[in-house]
N, CA and C atoms of all chains as a GROMACS GRO file, in nm:
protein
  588
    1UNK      N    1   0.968   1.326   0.591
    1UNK     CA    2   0.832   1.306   0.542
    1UNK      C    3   0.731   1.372   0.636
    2UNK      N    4   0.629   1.479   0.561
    2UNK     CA    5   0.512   1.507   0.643
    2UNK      C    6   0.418   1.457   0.607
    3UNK      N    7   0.288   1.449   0.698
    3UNK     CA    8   0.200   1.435   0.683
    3UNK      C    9   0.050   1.557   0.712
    4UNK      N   10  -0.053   1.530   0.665
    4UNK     CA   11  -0.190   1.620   0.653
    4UNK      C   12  -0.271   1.522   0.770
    5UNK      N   13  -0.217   1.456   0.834
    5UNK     CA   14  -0.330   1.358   0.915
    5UNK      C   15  -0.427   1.448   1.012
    6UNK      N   16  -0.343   1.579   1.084
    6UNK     CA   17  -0.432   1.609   1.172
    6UNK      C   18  -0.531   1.733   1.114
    7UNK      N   19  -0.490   1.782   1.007
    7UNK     CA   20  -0.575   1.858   0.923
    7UNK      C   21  -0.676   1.784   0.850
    8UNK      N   22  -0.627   1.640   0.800
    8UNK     CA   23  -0.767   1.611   0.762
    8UNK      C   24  -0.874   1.590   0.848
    9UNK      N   25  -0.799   1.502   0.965
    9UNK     CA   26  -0.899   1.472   1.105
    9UNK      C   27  -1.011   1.518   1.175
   10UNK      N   28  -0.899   1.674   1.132
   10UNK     CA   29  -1.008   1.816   1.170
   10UNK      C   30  -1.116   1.800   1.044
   11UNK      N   31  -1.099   1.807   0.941
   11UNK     CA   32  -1.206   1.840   0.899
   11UNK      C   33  -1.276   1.723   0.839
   12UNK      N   34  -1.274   1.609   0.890
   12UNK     CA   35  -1.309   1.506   0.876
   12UNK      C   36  -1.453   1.514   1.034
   13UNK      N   37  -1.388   1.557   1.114
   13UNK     CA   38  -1.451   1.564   1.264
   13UNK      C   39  -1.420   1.432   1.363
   14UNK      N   40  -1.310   1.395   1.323
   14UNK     CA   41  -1.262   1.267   1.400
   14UNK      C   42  -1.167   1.291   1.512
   15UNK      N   43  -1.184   1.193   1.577
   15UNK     CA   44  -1.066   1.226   1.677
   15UNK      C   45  -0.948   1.144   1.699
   16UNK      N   46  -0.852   1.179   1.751
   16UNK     CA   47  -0.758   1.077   1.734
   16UNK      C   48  -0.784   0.906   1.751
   17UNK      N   49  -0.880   0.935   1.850
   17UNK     CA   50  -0.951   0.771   1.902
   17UNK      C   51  -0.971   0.743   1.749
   18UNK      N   52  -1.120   0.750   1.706
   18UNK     CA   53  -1.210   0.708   1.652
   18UNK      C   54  -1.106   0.714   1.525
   19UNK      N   55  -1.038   0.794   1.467
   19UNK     CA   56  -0.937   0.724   1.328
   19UNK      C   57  -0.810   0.556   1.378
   20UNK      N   58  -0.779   0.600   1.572
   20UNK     CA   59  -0.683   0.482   1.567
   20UNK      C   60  -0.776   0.379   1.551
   21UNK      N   61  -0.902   0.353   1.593
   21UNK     CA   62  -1.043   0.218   1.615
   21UNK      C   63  -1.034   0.147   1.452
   22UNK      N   64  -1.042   0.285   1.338
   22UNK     CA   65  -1.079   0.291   1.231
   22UNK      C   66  -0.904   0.203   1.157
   23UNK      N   67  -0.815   0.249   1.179
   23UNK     CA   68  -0.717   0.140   1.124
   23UNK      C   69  -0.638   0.052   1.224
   24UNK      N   70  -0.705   0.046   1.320
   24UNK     CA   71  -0.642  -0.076   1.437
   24UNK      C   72  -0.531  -0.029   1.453
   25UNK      N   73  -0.473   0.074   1.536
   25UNK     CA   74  -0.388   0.082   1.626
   25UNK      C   75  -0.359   0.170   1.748
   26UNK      N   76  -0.312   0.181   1.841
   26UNK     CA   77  -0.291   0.283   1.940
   26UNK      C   78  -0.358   0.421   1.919
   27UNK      N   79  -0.413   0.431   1.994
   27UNK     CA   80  -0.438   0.630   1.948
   27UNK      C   81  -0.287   0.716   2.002
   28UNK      N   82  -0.152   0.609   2.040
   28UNK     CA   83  -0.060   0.653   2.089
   28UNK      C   84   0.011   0.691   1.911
   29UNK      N   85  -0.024   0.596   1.840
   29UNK     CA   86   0.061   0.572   1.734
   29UNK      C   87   0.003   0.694   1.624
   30UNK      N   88  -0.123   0.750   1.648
   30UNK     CA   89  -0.147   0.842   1.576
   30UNK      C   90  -0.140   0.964   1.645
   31UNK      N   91  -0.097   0.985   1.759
   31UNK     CA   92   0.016   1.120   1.820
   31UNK      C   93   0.109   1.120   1.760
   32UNK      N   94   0.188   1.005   1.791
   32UNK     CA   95   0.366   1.012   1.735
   32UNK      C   96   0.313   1.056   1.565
   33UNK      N   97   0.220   0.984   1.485
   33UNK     CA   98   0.220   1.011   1.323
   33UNK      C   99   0.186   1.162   1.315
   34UNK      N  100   0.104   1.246   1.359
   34UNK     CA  101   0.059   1.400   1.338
   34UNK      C  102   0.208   1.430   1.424
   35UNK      N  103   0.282   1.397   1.500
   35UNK     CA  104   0.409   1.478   1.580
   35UNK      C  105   0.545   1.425   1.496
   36UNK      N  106   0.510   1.399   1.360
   36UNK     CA  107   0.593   1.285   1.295
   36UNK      C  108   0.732   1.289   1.385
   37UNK      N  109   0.654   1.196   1.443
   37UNK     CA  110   0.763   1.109   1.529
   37UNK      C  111   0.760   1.022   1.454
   38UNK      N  112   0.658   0.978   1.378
   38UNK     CA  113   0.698   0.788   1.351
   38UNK      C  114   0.688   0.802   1.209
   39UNK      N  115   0.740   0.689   1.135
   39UNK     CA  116   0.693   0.683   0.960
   39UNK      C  117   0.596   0.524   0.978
   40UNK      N  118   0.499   0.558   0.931
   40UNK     CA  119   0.444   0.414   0.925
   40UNK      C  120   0.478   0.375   0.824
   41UNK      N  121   0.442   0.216   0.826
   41UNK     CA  122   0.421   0.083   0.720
   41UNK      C  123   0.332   0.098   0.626
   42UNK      N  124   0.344   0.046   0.497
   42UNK     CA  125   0.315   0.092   0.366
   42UNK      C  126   0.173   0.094   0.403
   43UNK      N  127   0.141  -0.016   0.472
   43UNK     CA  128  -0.009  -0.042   0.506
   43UNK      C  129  -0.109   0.021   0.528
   44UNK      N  130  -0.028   0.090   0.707
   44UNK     CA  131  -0.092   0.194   0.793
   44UNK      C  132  -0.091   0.302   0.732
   45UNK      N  133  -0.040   0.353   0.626
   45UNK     CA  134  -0.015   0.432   0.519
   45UNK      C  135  -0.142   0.401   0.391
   46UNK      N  136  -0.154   0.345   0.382
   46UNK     CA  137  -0.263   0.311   0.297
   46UNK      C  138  -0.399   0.313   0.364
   47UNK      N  139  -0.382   0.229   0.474
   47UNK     CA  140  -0.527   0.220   0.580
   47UNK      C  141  -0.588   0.366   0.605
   48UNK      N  142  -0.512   0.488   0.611
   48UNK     CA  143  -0.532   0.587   0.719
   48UNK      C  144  -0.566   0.668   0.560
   49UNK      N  145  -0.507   0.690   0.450
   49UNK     CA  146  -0.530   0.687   0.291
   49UNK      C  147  -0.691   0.668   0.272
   50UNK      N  148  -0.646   0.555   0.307
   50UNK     CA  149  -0.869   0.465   0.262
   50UNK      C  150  -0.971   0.562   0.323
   51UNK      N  151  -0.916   0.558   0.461
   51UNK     CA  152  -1.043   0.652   0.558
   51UNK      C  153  -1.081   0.757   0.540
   52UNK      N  154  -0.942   0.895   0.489
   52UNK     CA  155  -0.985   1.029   0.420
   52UNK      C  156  -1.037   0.980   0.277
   53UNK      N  157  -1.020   0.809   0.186
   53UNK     CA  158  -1.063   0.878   0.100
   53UNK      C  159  -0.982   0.920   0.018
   54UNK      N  160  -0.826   0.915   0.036
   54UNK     CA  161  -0.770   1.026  -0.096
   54UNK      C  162  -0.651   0.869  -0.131
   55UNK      N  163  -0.543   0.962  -0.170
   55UNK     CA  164  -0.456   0.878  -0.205
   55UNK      C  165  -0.309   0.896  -0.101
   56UNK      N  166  -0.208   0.771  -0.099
   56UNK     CA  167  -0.123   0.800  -0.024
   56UNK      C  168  -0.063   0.906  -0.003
   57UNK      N  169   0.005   0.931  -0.124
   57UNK     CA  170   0.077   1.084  -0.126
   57UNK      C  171   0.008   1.210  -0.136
   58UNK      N  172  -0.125   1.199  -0.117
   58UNK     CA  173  -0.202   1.309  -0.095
   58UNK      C  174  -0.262   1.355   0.085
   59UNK      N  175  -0.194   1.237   0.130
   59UNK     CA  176  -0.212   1.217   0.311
   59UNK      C  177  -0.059   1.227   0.333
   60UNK      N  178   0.027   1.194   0.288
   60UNK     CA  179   0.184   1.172   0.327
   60UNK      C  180   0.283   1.245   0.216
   61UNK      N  181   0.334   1.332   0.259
   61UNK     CA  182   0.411   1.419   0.185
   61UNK      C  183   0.588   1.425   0.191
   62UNK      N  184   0.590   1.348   0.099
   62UNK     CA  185   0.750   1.345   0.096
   62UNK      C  186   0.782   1.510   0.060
   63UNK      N  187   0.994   1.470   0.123
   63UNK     CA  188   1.041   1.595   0.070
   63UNK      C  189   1.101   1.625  -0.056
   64UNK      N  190   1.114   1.498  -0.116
   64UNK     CA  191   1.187   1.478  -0.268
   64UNK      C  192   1.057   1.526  -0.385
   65UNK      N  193  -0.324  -0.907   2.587
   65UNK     CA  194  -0.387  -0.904   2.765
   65UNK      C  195  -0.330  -1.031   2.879
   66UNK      N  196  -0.296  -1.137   2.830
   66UNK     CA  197  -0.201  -1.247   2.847
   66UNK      C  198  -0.092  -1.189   2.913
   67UNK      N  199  -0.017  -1.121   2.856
   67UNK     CA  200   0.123  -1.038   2.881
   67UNK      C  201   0.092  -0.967   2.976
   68UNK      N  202  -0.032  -0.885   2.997
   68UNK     CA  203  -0.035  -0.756   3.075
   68UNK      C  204  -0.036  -0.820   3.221
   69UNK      N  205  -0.132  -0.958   3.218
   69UNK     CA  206  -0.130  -1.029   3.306
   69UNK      C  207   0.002  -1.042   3.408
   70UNK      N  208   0.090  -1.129   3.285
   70UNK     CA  209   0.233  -1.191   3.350
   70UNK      C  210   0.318  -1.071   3.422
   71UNK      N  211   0.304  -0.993   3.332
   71UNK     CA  212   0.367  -0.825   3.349
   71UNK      C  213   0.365  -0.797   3.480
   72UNK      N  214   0.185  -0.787   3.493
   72UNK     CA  215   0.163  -0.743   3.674
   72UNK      C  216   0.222  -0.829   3.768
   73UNK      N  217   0.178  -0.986   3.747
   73UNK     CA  218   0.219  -1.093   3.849
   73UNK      C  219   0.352  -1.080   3.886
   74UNK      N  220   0.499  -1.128   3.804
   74UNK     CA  221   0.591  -1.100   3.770
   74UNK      C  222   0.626  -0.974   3.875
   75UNK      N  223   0.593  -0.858   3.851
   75UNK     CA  224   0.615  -0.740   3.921
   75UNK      C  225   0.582  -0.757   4.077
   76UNK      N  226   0.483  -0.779   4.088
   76UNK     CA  227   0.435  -0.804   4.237
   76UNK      C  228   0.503  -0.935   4.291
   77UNK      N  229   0.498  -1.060   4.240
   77UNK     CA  230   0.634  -1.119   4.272
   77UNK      C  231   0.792  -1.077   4.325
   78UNK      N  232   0.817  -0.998   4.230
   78UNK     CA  233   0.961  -0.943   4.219
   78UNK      C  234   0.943  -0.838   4.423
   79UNK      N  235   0.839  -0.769   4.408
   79UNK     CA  236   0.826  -0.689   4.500
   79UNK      C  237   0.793  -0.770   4.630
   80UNK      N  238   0.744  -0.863   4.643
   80UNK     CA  239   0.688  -0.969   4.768
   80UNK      C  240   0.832  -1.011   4.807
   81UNK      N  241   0.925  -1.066   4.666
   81UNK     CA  242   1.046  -1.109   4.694
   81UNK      C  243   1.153  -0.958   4.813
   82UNK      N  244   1.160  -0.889   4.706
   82UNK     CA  245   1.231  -0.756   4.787
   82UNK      C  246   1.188  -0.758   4.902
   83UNK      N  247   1.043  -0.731   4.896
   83UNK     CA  248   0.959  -0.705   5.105
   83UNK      C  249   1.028  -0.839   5.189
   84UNK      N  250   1.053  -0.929   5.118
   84UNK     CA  251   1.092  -1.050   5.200
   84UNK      C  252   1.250  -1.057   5.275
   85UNK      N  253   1.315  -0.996   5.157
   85UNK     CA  254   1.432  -0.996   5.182
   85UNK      C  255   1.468  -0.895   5.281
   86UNK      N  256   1.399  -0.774   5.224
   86UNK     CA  257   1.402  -0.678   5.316
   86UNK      C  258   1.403  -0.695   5.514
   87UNK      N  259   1.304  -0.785   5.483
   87UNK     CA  260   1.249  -0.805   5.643
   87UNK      C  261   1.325  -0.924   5.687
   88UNK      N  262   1.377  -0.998   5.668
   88UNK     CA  263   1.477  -1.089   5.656
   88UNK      C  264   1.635  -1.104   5.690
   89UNK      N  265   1.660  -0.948   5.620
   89UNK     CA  266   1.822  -0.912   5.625
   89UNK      C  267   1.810  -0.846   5.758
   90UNK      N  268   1.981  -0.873   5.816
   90UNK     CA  269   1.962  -0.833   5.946
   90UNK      C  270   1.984  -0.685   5.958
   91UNK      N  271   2.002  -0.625   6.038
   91UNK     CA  272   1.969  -0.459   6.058
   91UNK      C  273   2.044  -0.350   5.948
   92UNK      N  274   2.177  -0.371   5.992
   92UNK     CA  275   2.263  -0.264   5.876
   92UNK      C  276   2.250  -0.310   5.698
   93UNK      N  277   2.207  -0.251   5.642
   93UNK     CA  278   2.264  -0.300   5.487
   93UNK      C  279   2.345  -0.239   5.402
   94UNK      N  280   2.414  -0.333   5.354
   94UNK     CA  281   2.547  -0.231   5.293
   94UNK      C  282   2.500  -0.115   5.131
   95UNK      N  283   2.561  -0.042   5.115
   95UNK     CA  284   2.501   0.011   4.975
   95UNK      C  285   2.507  -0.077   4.877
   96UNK      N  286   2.547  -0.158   4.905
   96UNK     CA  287   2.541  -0.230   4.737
   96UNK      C  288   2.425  -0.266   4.765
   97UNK      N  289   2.371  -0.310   4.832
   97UNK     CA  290   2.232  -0.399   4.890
   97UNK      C  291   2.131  -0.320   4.873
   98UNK      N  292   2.146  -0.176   4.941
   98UNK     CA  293   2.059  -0.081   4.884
   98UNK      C  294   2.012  -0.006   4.793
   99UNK      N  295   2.150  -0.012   4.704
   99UNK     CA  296   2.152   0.035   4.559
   99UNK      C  297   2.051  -0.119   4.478
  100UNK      N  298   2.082  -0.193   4.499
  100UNK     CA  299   2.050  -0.294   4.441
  100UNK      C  300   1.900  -0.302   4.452
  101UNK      N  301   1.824  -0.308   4.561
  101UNK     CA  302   1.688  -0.245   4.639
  101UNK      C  303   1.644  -0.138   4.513
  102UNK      N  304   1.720  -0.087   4.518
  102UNK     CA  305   1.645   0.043   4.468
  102UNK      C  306   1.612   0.081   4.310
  103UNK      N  307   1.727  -0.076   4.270
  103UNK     CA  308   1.709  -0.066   4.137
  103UNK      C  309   1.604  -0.147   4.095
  104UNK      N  310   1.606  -0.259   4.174
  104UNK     CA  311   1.495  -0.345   4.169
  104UNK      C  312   1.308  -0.272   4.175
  105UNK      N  313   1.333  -0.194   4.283
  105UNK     CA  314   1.212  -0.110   4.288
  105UNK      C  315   1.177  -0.050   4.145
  106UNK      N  316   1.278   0.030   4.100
  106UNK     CA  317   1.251   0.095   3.974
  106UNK      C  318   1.200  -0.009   3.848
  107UNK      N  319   1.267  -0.124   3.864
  107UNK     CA  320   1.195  -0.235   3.766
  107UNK      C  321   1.042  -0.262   3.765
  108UNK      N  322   1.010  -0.263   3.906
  108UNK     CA  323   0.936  -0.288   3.941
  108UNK      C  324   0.810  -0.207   3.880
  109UNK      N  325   0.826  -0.099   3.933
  109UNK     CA  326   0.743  -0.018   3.861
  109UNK      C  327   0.752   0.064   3.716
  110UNK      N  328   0.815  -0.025   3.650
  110UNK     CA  329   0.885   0.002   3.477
  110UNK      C  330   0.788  -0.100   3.463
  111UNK      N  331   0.813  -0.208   3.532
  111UNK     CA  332   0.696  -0.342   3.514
  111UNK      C  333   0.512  -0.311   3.503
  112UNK      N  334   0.491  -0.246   3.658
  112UNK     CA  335   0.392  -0.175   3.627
  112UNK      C  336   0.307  -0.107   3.500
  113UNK      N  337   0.447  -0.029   3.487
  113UNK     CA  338   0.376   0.047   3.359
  113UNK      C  339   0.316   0.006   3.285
  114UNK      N  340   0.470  -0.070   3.214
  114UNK     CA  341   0.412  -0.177   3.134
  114UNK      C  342   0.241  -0.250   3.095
  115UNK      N  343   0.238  -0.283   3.228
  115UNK     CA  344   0.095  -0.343   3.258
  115UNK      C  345   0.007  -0.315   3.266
  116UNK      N  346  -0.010  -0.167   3.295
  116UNK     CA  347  -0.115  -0.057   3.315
  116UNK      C  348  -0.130  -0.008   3.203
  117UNK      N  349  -0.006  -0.011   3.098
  117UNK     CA  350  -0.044   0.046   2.934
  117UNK      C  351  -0.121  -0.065   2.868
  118UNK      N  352  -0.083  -0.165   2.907
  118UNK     CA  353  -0.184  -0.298   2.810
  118UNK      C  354  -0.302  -0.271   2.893
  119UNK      N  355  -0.274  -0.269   3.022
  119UNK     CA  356  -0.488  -0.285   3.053
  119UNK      C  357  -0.523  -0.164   3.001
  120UNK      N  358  -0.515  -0.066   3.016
  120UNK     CA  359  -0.569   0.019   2.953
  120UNK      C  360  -0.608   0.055   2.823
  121UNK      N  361  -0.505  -0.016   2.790
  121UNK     CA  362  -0.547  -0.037   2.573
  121UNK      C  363  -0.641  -0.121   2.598
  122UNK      N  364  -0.652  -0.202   2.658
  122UNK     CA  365  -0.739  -0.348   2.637
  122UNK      C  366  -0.924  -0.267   2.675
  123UNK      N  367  -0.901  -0.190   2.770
  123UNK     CA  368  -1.037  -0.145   2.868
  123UNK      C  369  -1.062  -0.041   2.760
  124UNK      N  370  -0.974   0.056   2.651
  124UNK     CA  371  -1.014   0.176   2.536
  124UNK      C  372  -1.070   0.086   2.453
  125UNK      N  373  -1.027  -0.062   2.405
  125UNK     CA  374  -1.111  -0.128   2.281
  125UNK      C  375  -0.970  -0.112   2.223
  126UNK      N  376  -0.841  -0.083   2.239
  126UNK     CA  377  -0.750  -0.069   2.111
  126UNK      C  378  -0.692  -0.189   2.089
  127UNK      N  379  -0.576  -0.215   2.042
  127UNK     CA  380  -0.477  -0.350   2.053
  127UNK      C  381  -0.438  -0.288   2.113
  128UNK      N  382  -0.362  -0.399   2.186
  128UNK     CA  383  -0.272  -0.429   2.305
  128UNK      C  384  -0.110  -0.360   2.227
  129UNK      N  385  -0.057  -0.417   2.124
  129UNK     CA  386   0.052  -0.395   2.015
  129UNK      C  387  -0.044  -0.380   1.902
  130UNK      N  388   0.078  -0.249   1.864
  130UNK     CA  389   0.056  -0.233   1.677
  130UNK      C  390   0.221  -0.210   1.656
  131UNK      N  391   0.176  -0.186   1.496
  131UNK     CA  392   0.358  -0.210   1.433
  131UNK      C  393   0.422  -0.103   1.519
  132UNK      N  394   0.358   0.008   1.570
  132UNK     CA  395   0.478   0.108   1.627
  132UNK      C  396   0.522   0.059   1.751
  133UNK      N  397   0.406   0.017   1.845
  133UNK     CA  398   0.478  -0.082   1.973
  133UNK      C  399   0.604  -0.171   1.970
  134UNK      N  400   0.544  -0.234   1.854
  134UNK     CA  401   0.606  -0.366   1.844
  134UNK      C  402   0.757  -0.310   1.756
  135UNK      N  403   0.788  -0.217   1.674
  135UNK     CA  404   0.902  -0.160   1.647
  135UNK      C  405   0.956  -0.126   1.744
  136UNK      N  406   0.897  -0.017   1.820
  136UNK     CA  407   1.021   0.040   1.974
  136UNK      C  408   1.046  -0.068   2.014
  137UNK      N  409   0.982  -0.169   2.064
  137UNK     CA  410   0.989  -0.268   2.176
  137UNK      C  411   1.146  -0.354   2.065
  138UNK      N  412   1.119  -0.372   1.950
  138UNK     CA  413   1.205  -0.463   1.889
  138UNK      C  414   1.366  -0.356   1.854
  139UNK      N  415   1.330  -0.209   1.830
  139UNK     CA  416   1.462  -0.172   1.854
  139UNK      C  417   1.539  -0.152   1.993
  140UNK      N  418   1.441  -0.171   2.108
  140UNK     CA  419   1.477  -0.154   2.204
  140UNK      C  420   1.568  -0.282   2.264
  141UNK      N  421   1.522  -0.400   2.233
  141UNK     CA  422   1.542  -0.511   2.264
  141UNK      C  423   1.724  -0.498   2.200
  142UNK      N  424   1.715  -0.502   2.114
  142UNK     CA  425   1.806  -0.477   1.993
  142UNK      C  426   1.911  -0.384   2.041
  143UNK      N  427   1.898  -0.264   2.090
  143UNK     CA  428   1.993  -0.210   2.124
  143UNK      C  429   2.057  -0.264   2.278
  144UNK      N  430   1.949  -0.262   2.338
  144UNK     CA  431   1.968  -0.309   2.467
  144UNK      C  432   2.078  -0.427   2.467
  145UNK      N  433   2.060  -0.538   2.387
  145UNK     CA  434   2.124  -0.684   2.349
  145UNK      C  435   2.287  -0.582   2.335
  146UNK      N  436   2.266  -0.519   2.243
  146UNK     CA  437   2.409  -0.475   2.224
  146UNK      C  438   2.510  -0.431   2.306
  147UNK      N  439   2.434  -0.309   2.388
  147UNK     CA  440   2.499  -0.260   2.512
  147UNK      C  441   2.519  -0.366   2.629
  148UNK      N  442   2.452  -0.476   2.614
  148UNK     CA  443   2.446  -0.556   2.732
  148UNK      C  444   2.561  -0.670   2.732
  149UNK      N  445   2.613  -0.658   2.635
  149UNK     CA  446   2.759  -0.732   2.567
  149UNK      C  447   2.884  -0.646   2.634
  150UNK      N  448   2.844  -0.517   2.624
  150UNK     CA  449   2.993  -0.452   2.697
  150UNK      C  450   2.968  -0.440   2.829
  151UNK      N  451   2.849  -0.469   2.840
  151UNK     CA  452   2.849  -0.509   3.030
  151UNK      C  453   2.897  -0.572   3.070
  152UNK      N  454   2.856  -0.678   3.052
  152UNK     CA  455   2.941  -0.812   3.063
  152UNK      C  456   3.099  -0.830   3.045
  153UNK      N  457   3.135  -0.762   2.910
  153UNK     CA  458   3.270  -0.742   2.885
  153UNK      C  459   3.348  -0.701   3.062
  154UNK      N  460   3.307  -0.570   3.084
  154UNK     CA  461   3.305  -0.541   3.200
  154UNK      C  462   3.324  -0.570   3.313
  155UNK      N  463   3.186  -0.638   3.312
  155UNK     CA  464   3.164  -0.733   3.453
  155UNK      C  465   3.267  -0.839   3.445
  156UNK      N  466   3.298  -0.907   3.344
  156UNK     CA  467   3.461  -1.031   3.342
  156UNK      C  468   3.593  -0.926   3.401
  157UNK      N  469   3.617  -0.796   3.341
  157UNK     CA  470   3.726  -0.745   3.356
  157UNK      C  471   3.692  -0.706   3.550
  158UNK      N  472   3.595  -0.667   3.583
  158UNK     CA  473   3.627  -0.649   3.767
  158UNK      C  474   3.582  -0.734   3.817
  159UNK      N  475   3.560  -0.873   3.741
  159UNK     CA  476   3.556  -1.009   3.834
  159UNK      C  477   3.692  -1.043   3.850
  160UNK      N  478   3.801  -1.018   3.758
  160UNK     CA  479   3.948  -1.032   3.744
  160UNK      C  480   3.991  -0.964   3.844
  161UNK      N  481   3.957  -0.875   3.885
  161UNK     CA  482   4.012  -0.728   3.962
  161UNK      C  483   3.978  -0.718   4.084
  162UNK      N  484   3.830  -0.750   4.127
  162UNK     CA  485   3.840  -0.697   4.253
  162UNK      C  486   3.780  -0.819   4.314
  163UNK      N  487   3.761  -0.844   4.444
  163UNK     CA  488   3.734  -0.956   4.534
  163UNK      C  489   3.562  -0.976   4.578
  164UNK      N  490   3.523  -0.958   4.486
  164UNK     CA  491   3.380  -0.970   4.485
  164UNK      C  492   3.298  -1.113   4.443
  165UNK      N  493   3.201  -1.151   4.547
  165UNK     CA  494   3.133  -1.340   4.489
  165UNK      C  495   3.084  -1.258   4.370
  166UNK      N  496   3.063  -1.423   4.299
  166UNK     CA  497   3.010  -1.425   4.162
  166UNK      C  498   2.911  -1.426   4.153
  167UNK      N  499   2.813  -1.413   4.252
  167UNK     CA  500   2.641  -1.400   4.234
  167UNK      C  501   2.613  -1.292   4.243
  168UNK      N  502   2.675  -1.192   4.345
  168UNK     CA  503   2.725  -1.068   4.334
  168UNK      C  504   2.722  -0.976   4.167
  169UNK      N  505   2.842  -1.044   4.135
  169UNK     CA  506   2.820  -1.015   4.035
  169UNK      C  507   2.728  -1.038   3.946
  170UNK      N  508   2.714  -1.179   3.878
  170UNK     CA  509   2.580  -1.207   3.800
  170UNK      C  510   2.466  -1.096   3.843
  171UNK      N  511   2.407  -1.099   3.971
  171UNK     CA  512   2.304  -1.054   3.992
  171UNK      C  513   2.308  -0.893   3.945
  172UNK      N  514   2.449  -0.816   3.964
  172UNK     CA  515   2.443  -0.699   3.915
  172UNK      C  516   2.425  -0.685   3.778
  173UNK      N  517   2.528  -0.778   3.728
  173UNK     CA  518   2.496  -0.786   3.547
  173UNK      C  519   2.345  -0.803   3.525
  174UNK      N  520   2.260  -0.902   3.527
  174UNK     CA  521   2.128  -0.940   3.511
  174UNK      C  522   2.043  -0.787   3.509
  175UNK      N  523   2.091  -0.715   3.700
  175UNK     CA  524   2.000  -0.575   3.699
  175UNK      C  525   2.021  -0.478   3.581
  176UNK      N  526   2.191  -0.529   3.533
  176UNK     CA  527   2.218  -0.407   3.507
  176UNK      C  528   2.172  -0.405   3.330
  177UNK      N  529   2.169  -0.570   3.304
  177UNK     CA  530   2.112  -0.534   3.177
  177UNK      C  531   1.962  -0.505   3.152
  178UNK      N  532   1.889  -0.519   3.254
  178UNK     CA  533   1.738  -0.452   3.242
  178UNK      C  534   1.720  -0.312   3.309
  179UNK      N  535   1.800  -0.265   3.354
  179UNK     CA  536   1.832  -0.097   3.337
  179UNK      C  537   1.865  -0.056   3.217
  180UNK      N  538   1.928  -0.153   3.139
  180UNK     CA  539   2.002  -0.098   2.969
  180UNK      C  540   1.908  -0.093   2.890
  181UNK      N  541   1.775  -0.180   2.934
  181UNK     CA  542   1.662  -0.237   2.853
  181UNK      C  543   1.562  -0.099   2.840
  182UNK      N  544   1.535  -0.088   3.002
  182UNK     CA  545   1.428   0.022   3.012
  182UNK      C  546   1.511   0.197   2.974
  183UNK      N  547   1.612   0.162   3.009
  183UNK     CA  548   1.690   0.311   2.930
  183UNK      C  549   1.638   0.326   2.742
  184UNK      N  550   1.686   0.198   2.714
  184UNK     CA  551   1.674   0.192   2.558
  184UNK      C  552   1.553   0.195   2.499
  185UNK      N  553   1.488   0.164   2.596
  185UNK     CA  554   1.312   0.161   2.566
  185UNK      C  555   1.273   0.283   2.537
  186UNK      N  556   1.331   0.396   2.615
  186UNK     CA  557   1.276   0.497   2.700
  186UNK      C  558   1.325   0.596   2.571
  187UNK      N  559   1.465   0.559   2.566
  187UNK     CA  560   1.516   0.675   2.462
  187UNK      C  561   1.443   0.667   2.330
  188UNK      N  562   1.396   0.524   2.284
  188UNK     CA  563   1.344   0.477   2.162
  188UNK      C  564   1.228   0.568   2.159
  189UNK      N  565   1.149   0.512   2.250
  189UNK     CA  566   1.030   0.604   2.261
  189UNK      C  567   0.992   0.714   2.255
  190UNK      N  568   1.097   0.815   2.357
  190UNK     CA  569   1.085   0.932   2.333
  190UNK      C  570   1.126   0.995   2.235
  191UNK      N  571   1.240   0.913   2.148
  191UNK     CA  572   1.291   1.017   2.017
  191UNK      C  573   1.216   0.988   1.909
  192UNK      N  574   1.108   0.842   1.914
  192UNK     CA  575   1.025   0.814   1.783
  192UNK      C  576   1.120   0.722   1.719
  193UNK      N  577   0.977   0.705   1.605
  193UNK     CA  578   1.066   0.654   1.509
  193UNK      C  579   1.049   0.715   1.378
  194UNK      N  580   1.093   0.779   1.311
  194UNK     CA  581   1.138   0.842   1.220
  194UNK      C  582   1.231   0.809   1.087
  195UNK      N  583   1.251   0.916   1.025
  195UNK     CA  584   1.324   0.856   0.881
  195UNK      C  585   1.429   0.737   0.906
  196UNK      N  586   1.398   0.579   0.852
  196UNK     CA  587   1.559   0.545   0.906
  196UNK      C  588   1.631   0.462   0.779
   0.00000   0.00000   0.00000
């Protein structure tokens, strides 16, 4: 699974801080998510969704 | 921030204990003693870390834990538990074998399963967590 997190970020003008503040968690946890190191929870998946604004699978890109 | 607390105390404890012993034991020390020293040290400042990553989340405004913390930390635990079963296995088979006290031992098992801990932590961490 990929994700668009640090492309939207960019053009959102956010920084890693100010999106982790924005869904409560680590600004560690949104390195590992743009280095998909990690898969988040349906949630943090939805939360990070809300903030661009779009829809899940339009932030998180499966390979199927 | 509770934790980050115990984390530090705990650590500096552990280390007051070592300085104590240290200054305490009489001149020569054998390697096991020093190996043992040295592993303890490394806890020590695994402990640290630890503690310095929560204050520092706490002093950015972040949480302390989110689900990705709290995942490594719980597969870590998890693996660690596992490997720490054939330690032990282990540690029974050269308590059979060789002429060594049993605090001796215990105390190595105990180090040796929080070396298994911070290994498993470490690998968790660095490989992510990913498709599973």
């Amino acid at each position: 699974m990929n994700n668009r997190i640090k492309e939207l970020r960019a053009r959102h003008n956010m920084t890693q801080e100010d999106l982790a503040n924005l869904v409560k968690v680590r600004r560690e946890t949104i390195v590992f998510l743009e280095k998909n190191r990690y898969n988040p929870s349906l949630k943090l998946a939805r939360d990070i969704a809300v903030v661009f604004g779009l829809a899940i699978e339009e932030v998180f890109l499966f390979d199927d | 921030m509770k934790r980050a607390v115990i984390a530090f105390f705990v650590s500096v404890l552990v280390l007051a204990s070592v300085i104590m012993w240290l200054r305490m034991s009489p001149e020569g020390m054998s390697i096991h003693e020093v190996t043992q020293i040295g592993i303890i040290f490394l806890m020590v400042v695994f402990g640290l870390f630890f503690a310095w990553r929560r204050f520092s989340s706490v002093r950015r405004g972040e949480p302390v834990e989110d689900e990705m913390s709290k995942r490594v930390m719980q597969k870590a635990s998890s693996l660690s538990y596992f490997i720490s079963l054939y330690l032990w296995v282990f540690v029974i088979y050269i308590n059979d074998r060789v002429d060594v006290d049993t605090e001796v031992l215990i105390g190595s098992g105990i180090l040796g399963m929080s070396v298994i801990f911070v290994i498993s932590w470490l690998i968790i961490y660095l490989r992510g967590l990913r498709n599973e």
